[in-house]
N, C-alpha and C positions, 0 to 999 in steps of 0.2 A: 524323461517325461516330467520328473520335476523342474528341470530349466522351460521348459514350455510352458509350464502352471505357474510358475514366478515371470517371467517374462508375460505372458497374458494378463497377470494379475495388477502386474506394472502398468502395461497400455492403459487396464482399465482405469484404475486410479486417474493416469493423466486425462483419459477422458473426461470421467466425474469431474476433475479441475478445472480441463478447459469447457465444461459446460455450464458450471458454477459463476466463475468468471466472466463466463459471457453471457449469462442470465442477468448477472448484477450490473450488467456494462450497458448491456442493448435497451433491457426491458426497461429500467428506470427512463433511460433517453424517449422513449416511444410511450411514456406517461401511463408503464402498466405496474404491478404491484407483485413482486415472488412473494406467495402467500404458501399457506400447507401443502394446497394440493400439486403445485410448481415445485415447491421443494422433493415432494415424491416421487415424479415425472422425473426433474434435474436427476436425483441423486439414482434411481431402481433401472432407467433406460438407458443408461451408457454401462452401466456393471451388467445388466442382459444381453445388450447388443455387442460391446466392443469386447468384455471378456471371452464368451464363447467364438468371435468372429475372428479374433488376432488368436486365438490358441489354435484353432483350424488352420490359420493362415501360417503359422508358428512349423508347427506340423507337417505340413503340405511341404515348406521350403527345407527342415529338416529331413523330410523323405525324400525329396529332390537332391538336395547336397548327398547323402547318403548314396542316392541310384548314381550321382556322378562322378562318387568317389569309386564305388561297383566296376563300374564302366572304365575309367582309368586305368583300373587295376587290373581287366580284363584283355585293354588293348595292351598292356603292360609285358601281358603274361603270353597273348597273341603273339604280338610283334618277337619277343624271345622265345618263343615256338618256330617262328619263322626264320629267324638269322640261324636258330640250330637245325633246321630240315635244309634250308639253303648251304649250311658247314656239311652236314653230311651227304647231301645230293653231293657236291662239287668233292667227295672224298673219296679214296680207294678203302674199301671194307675192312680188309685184310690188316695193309701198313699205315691205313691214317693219313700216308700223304696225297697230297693231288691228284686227281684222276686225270684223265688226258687231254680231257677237252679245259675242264681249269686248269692245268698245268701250262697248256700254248695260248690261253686265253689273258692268264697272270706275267705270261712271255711278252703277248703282246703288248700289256699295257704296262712292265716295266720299261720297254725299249724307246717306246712314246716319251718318258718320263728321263731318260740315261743316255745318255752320249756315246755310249760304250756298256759294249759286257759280251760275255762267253755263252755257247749255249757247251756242255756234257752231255753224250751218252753214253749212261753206264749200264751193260749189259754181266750178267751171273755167267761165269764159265762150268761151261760141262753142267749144267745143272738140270737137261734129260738125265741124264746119267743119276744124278741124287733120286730124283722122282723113279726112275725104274728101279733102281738097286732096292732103295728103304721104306720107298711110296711117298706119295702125294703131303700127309702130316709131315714126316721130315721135311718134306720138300718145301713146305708153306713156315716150318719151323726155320731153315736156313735160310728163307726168305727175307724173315723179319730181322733175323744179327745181320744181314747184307742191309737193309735199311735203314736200324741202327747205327750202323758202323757209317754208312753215307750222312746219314742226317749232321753225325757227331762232327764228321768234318769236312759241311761246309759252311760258309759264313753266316752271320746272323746278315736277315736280310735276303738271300738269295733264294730262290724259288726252286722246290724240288717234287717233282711230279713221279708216280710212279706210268709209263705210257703205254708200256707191255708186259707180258705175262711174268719176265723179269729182266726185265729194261726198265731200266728210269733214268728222267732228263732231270740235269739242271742246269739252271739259268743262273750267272754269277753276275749278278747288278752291276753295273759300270767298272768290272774286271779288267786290269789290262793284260796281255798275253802272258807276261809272266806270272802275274796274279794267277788266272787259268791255269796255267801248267803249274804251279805250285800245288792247290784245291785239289787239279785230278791227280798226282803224285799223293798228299796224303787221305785222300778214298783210296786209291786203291792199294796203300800202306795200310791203311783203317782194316778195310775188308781181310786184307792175306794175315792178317794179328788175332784174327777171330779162332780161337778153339772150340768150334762144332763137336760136342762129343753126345749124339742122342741115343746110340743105340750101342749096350754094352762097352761102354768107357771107348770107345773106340772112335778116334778122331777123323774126322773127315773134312779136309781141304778146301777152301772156301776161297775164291777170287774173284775179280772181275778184272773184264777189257775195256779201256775208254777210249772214245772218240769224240773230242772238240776241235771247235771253231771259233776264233772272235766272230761278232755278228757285227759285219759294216753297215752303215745307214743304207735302206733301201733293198736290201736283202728280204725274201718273203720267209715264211717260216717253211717253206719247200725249199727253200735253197739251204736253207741252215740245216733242216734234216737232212739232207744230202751229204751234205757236206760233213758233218758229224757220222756218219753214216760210212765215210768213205776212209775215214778214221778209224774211226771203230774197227774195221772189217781190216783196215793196217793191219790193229793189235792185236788181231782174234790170227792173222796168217803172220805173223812174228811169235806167237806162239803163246800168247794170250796171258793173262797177269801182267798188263801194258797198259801205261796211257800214252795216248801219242796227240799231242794237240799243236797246231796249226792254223794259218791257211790257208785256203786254194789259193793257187799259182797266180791264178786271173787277179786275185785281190794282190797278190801282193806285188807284182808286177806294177 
């Protein structure tokens, strides 16, 4: 409030000067005479009029600036409201990563973007089995060192979705085949090193099956789940704790 009262105070002064000034400039010219009562007038109506009128106006644009710094701050705090309901809409609850629809939807527009790359699936072995033995908490507990253990190795960069109840797909950006079978080799190193011990020190075995594919240009993402799919289902009838990556015949012919 005091920078308004010193800035008002300011205008009026300049007023009073350019009135002064232009009293003693015009009126001499026009053959008229600043006497007392001129002097009054000059010096009492620009400190009545311009001081209160610039301190409103002082004011006015001070509360303006003010509501639009408000306002900034508000769409500030909006817009990161939003990018964090858009992070966790597009998330799995549980593991934090990807839910299914961004998981093939960050596929697709990696592939747009990559000349190449692998898609993963990696499926939890026997893990009805966990959920009926210990129940549902263990089951969602060996969940999370399975997604752990995946996250840890794969590359920075590649997209990892959880798709199913414990399936999860990932995508290895511009991977070449042996890149791929390296990746699914240590997940499913990562995963069988975990010591699950939740119930009376007592350790319980932890794996998965993988199924990949390189993804060649023009492929849908139905042909890549298939295809990964038909992998998968290799390692799970060779006796599971496998990855088997590839692919189809048709491609590689």
């Amino acid at each position: 409030m005091g920078r308004i009262f010193a800035k008002s105070f300011s205008v009026a002064i300049s007023s009073l000067v350019a009135s002064l000034v232009l009293a003693y400039t015009v009126v001499p010219t026009l053959g008229g005479v600043v006497d007392g009562n001129a002097w009054l007038v000059l010096t009492i109506c620009p400190m009545l009029i311009a001081w209160p009128a610039s301190a409103f106006a002082f004011l006015q644009t001070d509360k303006l600036r003010s509501a639009h710094r408000d306002l900034a701050r508000t769409h500030a705090q909006l817009a990161d409201a939003h990018r964090r309901l858009e992070d966790k809409a597009s998330r799995d609850n549980m593991t934090g990563m990807l839910n299914r629809e961004s998981f093939f939807n960050g596929l697709d527009r990696s592939r747009a973007a990559a000349d190449r790359g692998a898609l993963l699936i990696i499926d939890a072995d026997h893990f009805k089995k966990i959920n009926d033995s210990f129940g549902h908490l263990t089951g969602d507990a060996a969940l999370l060192e399975i997604a752990a253990a995946i996250s840890r190795a794969i590359r920075t960069g590649d997209i990892l979705g959880r798709i199913g109840g414990e399936e999860f797909g990932a995508f290895l950006v511009g991977a070449s085949d042996q890149e791929a079978t390296r990746v699914a080799e240590r997940i499913r190193r990562e995963v069988e090193l975990i010591r699950f011990q939740p119930v009376d020190e007592r350790t319980i075995p932890l794996t998965v099956s993988i199924g990949g594919t390189p993804c060649p240009t023009g492929a849908t993402i139905s042909d890549l789940m298939r295809a990964a799919d038909r992998r998968l289902y290799e390692a799970k009838n060779s006796g599971r704790n496998l990855a088997v990556f590839r692919a189809e015949r048709s491609e590689a012919a």
